[in-house]
C-alpha beads as a LAMMPS data file, in Angstrom:
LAMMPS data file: protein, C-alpha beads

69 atoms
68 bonds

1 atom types
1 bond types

-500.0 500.0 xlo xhi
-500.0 500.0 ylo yhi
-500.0 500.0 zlo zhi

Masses

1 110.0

Atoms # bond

1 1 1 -337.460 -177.580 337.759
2 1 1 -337.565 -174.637 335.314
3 1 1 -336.564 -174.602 331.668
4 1 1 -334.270 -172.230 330.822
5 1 1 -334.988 -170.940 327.166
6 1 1 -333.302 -167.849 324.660
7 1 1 -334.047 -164.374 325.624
8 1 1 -335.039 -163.557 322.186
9 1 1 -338.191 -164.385 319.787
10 1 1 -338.555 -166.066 316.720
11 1 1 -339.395 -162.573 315.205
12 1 1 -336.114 -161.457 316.729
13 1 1 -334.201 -164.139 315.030
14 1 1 -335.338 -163.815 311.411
15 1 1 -334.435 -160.292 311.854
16 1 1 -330.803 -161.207 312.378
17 1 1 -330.901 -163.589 309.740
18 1 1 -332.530 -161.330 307.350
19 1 1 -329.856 -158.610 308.662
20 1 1 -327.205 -161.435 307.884
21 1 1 -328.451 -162.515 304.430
22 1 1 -328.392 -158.432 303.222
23 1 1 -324.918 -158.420 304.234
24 1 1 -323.764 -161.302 302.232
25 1 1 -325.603 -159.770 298.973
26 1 1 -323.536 -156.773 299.566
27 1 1 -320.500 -158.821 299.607
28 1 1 -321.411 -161.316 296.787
29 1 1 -322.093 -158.365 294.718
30 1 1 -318.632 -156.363 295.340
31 1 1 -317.119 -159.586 294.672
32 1 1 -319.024 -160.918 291.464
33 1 1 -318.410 -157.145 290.417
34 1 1 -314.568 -157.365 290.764
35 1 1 -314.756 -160.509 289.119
36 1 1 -316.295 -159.699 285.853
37 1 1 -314.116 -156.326 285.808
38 1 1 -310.724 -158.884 286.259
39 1 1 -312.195 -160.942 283.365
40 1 1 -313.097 -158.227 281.479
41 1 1 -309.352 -156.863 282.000
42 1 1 -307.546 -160.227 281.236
43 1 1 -309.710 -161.182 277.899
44 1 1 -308.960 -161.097 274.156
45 1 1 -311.507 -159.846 272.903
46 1 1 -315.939 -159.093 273.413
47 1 1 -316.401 -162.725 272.588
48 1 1 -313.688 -164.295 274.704
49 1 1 -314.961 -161.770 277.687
50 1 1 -318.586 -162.925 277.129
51 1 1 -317.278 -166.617 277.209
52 1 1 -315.495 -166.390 280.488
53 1 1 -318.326 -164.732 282.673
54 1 1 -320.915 -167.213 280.968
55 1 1 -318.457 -169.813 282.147
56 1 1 -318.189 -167.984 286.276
57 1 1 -322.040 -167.623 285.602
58 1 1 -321.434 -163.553 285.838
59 1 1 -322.916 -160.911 283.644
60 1 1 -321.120 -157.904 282.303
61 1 1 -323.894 -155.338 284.133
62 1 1 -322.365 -157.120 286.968
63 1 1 -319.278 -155.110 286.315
64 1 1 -320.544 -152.349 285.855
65 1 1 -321.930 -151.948 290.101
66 1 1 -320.026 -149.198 291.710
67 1 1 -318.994 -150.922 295.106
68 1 1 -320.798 -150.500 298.196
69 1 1 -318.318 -150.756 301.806

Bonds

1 1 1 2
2 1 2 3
3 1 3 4
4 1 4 5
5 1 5 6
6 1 6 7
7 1 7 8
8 1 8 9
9 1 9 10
10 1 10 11
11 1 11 12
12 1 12 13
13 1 13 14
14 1 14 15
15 1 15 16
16 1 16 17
17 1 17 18
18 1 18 19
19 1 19 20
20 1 20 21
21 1 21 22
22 1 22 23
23 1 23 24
24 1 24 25
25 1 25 26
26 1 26 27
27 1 27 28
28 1 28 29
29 1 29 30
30 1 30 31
31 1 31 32
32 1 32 33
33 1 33 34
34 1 34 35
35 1 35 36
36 1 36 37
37 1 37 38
38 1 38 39
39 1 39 40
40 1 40 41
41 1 41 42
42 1 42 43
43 1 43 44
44 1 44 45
45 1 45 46
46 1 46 47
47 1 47 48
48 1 48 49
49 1 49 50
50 1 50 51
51 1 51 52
52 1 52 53
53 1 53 54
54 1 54 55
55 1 55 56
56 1 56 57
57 1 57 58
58 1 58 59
59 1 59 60
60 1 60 61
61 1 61 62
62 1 62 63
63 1 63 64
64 1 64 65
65 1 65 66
66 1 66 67
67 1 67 68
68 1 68 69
């Protein structure tokens, strides 16, 4: 009896996870960016803005991305 095994290679594989793991930068980026620019829109003041990001653990440069689709 045979063993059947995946028609694709290890190298293959950490390709699509490295493929995978790019994506979800791209994403976590557009989001932490439209985060920090909602904060930024909704605060007092510089301090109270500086608070709230510290608090989402967010920078303001964060805001400051243009978005990548």
């Amino acid at each position: 009896m045979t063993w059947a095994r995946p028609a694709f290679s290890p190298e293959a594989e950490t390709g699509r996870f490295a493929e995978a793991r790019a994506l979800e930068k791209v994403h976590t980026d557009i989001q932490n960016g439209k985060a920090a620019r909602t904060v930024a829109c909704h605060s007092w003041d510089a301090q109270d803005c500086a608070d709230l990001l510290e608090m989402l653990g967010l920078t303001a440069e964060e805001g400051k991305t243009v978005e990548r689709v």
